[in-house]
C-alpha positions as CSV (number, residue, x, y, z in Angstrom):
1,X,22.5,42.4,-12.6
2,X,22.2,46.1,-13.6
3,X,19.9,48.8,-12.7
4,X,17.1,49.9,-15.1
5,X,15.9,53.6,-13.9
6,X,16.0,53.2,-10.1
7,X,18.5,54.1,-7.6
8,X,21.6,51.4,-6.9
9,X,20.5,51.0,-3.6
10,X,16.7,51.1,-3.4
11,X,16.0,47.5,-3.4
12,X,19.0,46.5,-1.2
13,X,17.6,49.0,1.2
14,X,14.6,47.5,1.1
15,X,16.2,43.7,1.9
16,X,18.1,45.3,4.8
17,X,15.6,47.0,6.7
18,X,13.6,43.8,6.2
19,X,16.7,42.2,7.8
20,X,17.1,44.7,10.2
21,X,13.5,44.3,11.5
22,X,13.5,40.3,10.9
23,X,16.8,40.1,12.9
24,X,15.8,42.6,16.0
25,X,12.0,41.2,16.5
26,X,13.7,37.5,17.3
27,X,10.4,36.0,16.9
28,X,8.5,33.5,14.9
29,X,6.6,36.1,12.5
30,X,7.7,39.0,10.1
31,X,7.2,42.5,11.9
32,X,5.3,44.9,10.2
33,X,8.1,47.2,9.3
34,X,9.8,43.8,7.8
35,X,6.1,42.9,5.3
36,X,6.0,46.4,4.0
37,X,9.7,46.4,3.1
38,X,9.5,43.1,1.6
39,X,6.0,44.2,0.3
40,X,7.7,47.1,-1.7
41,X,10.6,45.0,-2.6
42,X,8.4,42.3,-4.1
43,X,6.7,45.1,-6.2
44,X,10.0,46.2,-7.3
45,X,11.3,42.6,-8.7
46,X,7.4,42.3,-10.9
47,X,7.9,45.7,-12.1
48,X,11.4,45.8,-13.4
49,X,13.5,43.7,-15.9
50,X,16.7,44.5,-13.9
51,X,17.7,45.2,-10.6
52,X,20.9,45.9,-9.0
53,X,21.4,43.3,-6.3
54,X,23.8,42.7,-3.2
55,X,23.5,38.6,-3.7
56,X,25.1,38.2,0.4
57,X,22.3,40.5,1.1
58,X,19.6,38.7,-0.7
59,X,20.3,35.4,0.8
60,X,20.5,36.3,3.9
61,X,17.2,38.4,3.5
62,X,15.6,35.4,1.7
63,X,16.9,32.7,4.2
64,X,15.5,34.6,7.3
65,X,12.3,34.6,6.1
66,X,11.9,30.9,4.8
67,X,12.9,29.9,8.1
68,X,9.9,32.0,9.3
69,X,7.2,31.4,6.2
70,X,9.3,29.9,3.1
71,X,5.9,30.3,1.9
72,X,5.9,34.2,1.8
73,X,5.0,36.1,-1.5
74,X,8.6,37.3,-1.5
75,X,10.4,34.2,-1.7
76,X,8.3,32.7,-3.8
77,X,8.5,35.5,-6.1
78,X,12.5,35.4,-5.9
79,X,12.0,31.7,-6.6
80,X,10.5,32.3,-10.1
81,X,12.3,35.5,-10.8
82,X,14.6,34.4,-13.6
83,X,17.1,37.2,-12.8
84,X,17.0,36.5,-9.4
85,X,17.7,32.9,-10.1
86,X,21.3,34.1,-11.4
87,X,22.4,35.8,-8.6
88,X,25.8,33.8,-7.6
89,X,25.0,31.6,-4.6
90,X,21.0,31.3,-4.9
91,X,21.6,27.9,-6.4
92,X,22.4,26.3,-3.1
93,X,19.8,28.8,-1.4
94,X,17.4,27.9,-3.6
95,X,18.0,24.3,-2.3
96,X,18.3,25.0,1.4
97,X,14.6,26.6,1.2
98,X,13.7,22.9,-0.5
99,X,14.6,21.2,2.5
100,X,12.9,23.7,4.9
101,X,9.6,23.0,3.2
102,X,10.2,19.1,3.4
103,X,11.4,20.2,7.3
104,X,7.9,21.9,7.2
105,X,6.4,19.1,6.1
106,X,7.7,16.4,8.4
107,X,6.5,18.7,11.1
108,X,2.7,18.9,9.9
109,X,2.4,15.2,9.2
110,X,3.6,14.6,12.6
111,X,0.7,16.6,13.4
112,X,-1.6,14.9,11.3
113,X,-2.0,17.7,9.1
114,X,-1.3,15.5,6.3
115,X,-2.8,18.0,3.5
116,X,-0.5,20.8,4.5
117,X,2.2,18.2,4.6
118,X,1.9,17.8,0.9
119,X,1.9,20.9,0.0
120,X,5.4,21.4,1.3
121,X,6.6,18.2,0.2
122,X,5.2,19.2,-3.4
123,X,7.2,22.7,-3.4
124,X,10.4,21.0,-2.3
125,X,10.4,18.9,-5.0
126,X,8.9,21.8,-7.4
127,X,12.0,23.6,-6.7
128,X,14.8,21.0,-5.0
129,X,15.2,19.0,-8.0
130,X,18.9,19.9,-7.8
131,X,19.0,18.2,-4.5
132,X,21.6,15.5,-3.6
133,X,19.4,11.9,-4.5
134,X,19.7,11.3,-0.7
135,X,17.9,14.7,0.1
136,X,16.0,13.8,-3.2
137,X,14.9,10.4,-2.5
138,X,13.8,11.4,1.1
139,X,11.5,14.0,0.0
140,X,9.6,12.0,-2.5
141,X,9.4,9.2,-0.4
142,X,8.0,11.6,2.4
143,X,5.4,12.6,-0.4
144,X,4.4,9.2,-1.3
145,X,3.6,8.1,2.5
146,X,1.2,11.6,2.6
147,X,-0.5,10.9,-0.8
148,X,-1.0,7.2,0.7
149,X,-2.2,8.5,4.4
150,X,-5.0,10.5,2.5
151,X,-5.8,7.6,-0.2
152,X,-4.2,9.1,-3.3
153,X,-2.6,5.7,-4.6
154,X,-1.9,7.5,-7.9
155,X,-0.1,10.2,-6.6
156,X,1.6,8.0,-4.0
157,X,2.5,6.0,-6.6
158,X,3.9,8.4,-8.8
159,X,6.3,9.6,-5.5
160,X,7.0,6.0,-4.5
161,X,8.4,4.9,-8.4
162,X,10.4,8.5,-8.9
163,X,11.9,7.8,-5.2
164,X,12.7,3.9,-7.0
165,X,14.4,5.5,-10.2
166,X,16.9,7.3,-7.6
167,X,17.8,4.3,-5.5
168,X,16.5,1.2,-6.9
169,X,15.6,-2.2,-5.0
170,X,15.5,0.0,-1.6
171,X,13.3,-2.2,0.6
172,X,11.1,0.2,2.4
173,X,9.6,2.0,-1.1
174,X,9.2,-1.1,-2.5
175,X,7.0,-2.2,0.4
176,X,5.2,1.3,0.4
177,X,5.1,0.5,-3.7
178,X,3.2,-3.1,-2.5
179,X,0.8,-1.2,-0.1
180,X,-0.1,1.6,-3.3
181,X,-0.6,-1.1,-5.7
182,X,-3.1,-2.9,-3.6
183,X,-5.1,0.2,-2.8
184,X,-5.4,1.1,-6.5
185,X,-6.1,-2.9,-7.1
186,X,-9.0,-2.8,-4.4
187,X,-10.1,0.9,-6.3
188,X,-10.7,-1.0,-9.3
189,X,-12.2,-4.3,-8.2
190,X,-15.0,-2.0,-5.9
191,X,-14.6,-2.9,-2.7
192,X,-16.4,-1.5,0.4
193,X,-13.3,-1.2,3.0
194,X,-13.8,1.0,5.9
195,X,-10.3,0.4,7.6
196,X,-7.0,-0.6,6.4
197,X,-5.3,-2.6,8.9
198,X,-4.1,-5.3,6.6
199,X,-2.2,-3.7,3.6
200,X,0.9,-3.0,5.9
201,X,1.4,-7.3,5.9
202,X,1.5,-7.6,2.2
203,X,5.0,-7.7,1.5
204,X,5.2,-10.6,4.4
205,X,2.2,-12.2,3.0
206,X,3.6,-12.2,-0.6
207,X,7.1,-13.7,0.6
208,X,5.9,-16.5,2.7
209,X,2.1,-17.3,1.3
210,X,2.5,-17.0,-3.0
211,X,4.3,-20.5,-2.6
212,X,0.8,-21.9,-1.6
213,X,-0.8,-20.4,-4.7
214,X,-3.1,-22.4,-6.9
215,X,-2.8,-25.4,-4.4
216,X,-5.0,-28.2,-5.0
217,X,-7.7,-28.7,-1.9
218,X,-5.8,-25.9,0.4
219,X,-7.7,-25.0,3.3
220,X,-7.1,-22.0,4.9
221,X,-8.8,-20.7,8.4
222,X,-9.3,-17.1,9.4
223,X,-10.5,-16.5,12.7
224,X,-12.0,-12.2,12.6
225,X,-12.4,-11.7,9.1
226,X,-14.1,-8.4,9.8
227,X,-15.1,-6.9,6.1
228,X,-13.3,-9.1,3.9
229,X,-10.0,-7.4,3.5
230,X,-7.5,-10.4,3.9
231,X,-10.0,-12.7,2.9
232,X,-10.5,-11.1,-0.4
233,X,-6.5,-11.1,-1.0
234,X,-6.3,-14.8,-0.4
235,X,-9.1,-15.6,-2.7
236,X,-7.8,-13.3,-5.4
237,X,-4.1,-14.3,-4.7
238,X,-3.4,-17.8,-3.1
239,X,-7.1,-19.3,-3.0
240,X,-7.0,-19.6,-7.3
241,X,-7.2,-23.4,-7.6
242,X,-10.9,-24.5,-8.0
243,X,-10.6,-27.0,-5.0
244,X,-9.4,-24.4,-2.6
245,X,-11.4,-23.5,0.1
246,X,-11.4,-20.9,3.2
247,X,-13.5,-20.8,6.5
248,X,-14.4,-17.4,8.6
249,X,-14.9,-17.3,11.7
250,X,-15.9,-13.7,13.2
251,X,-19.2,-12.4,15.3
252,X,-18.8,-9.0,13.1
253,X,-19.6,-7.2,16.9
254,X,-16.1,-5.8,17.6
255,X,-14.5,-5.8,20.8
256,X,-10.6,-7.0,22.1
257,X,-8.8,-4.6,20.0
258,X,-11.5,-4.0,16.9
259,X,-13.9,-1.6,17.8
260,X,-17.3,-0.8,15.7
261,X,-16.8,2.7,14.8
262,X,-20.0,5.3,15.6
263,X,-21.7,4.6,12.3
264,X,-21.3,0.9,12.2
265,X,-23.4,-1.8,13.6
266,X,-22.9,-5.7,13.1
267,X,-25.0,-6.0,10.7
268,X,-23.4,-3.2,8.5
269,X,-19.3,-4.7,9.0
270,X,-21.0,-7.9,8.3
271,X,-22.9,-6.7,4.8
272,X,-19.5,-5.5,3.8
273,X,-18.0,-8.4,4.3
274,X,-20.7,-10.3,2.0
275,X,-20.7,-7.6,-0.6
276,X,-16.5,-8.1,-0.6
277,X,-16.4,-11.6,-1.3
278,X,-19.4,-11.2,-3.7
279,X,-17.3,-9.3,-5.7
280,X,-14.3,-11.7,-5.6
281,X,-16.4,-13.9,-7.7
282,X,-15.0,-17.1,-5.5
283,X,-18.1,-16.9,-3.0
284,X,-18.0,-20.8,-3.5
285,X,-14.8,-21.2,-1.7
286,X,-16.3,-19.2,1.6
287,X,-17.5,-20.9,4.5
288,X,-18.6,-18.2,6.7
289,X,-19.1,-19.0,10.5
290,X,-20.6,-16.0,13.0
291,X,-20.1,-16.8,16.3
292,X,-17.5,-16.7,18.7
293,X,-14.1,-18.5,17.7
294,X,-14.6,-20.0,21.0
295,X,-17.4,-22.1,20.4
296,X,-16.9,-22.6,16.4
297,X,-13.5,-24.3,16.5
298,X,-15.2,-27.1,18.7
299,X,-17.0,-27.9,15.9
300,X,-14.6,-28.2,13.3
301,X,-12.5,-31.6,12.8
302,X,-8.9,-32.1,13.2
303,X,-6.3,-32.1,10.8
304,X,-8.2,-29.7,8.5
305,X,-6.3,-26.9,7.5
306,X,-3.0,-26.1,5.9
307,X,-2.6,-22.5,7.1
308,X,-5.2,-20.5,10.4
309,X,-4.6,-17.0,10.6
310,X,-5.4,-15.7,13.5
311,X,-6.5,-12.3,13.9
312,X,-9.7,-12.3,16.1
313,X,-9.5,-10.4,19.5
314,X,-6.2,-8.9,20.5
315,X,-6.5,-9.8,24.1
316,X,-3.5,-12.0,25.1
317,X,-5.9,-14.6,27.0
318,X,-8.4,-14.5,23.7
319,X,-5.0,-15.3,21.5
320,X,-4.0,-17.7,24.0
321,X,-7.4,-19.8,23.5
322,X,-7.8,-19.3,19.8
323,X,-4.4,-20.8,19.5
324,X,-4.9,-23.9,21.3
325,X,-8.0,-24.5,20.0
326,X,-6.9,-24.3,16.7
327,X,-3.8,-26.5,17.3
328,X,-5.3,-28.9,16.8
329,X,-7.1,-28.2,13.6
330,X,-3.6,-27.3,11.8
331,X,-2.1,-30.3,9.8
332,X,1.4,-30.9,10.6
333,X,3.5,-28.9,8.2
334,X,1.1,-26.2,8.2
335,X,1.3,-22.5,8.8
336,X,-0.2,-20.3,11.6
337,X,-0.4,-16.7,11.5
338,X,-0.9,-14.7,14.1
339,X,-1.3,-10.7,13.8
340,X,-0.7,-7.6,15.8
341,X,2.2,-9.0,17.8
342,X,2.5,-5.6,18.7
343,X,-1.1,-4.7,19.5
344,X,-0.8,-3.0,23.2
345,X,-3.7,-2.0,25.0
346,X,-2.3,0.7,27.8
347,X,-5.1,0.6,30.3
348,X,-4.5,-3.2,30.8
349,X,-0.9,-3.6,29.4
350,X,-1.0,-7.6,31.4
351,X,-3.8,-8.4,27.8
352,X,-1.3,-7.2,25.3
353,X,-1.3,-9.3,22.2
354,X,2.2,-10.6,22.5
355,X,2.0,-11.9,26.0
356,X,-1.0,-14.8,24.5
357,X,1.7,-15.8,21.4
358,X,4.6,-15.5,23.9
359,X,3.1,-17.7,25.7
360,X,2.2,-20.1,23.3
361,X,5.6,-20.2,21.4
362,X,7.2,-21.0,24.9
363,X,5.0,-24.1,25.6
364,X,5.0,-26.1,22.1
365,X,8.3,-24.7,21.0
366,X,9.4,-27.9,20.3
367,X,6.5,-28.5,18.2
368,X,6.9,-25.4,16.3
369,X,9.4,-23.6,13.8
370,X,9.7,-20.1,13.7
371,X,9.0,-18.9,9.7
372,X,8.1,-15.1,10.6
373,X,8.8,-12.7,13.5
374,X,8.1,-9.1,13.2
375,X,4.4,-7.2,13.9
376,X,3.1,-10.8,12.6
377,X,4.4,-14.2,14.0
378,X,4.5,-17.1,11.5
379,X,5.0,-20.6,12.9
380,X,5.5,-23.6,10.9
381,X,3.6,-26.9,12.8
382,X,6.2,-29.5,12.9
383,X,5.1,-31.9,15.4
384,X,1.6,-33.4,16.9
């Protein structure tokens, strides 16, 4: 680059006291001497059409300060400064700064500041599109999960399929790309959902359940049905043949794992639930049962259902009666479902989830195949 009217070394003076000062300080914040330099230097580059540049100076300049703020009105400046852009070695600068906003990001979803999160993972990709697909495929994949955390399914979306085009058939997008299509599909359809603690079991419930779909006279139990979310998908999913039917069981109170939140009362989660399956237009199919799983499954014959899904309270000794009590009601052949094998409650760790289906596995295993085993347990019933 050549000079236009100013002195050779003005605006590499400028870059090295801003060194200088960035270098000596040793802290996490420009100095003051530092932001006036750069302030003067950044006036410089909007001002003129050319400037003569020392490129080793500039990146190191430019590289301090994005580890600092790589949001600062100088870099960004120097990253939409064509000229700038030409200077031998910004290239792979340019790129470096990427991955310090995705760094960036990382650190303020980890936080839960999932908004400022986005922003960085947005300007990495703005100006990392050069990027190794690795470094690439990371970054939109760390964008998609953010868009999905604050219920953007198009944008997550978007992130998820670009990070698809780069490596296709990798499992983990795919699942995330399962997860977005369900939250636009439950967008659409109107649903009232509160929580989302079911979306992260579709890519399970799509490999081991769509073999049941459109089943004459299938039966399915659900034991805490809470507002509808599974029970809608099976309905709209698995539940299609006109002879199908599907029983809840849930006193829409909370408790063992499910709490109401401030603003909700039984009455509310349980109107949610109604309006939910209203709107799966299969309302027909719905037995709903509130009272406690306890007393309900006495009442229910044997031998009635191909698949129970159990998902009530997460207390192991609740688990470990709704399963026996179900036992029972499964036909032989048929699936049971148990969720949150992972649940674990920390004030009374003896109650966590996994102890109940531990124990239960352990007792009837020889009554039982394992189908499933990750955060949900799947058990195939093979024997009385």
């Amino acid at each position: 680059m050549t000079t236009n009217g100013l002195e050779p070394t003005t605006f590499n003076d400028l870059l090295s006291l801003a060194l200088s000062s960035i270098e000596s300080a040793q802290s996490t914040a420009i100095p003051i001497s530092g932001k006036l330099a750069l302030l003067q230097a950044n006036q410089l580059i909007l001002s003129q059409n050319n400037i003569n540049v020392n490129a080793n100076l500039l990146l190191q300049t430019l590289w301090k300060i994005a580890l600092i703020n790589p949001f600062d009105d100088f870099v960004q400046t120097c990253l939409t400064c064509e000229g700038i852009n030409q200077v031998q070695g910004f290239r792979e600068l340019r790129n470096k700064i990427a991955i310090a906003y995705n760094i960036q990001g990382n650190a303020f979803y980890q936080q839960g500041q999932i908004q400022q999160a986005t922003l960085q993972y947005e300007k990495a990709l703005q100006i990392g599109q050069e990027l190794a697909p690795a470094d690439l495929l990371g970054i939109y994949f760390n964008a998609g999960m953010a868009s999905f955390v604050q219920k953007q399914p198009e944008k997550a979306q978007h992130f998820f399929q670009k990070a698809l085009q780069i490596q296709p058939n990798l499992a983990q997008v795919e699942q995330m790309l399962i997860r977005v299509n369900y939250q636009l599909e439950t967008k659409q359809k109107g649903y009232k959902f509160s929580q989302d603690w079911f979306s992260r079991n579709l890519a399970i419930w799509q490999e081991y359940l769509m073999c049941f779909r459109n089943q004459p006279d299938l039966n399915i139990l659900e034991i805490g049905s809470w507002e509808g979310r599974s029970t809608c998908w099976l309905l709209n999913n698995i539940l299609t043949h006109p002879s199908s039917q599907i029983t809840c069981i849930d006193t829409f109170e909370g408790g063992g794992g499910t709490e109401l939140e401030a603003s909700d009362t039984k009455e509310s989660i349980e109107a949610r639930f109604d309006f939910n399956i209203v709107l799966t237009e299969s309302i027909a199919k719905v037995t709903k049962i509130v009272n406690k799983s306890r007393a309900a499954l006495r009442e229910i014959p044997f031998d009635s259902f191909d698949i129970i899904y159990i998902d009530g309270s997460h207390l192991a000794c609740d688990v470990l009666e709704d399963t026996l009590l179900s036992w029972g009601l499964l036909k032989i052949g048929g699936l049971m479902i148990f969720d949150d094998y992972d649940h674990v409650f920390r004030e009374f760790p003896h109650q966590n989830t996994k102890i109940g289906i531990d124990a239960f596995m352990a007792s009837f295993c020889n009554k039982i195949q394992l189908v499933h085993q990750s955060h949900q347990i799947f058990v195939k019933k093979i024997a009385d």
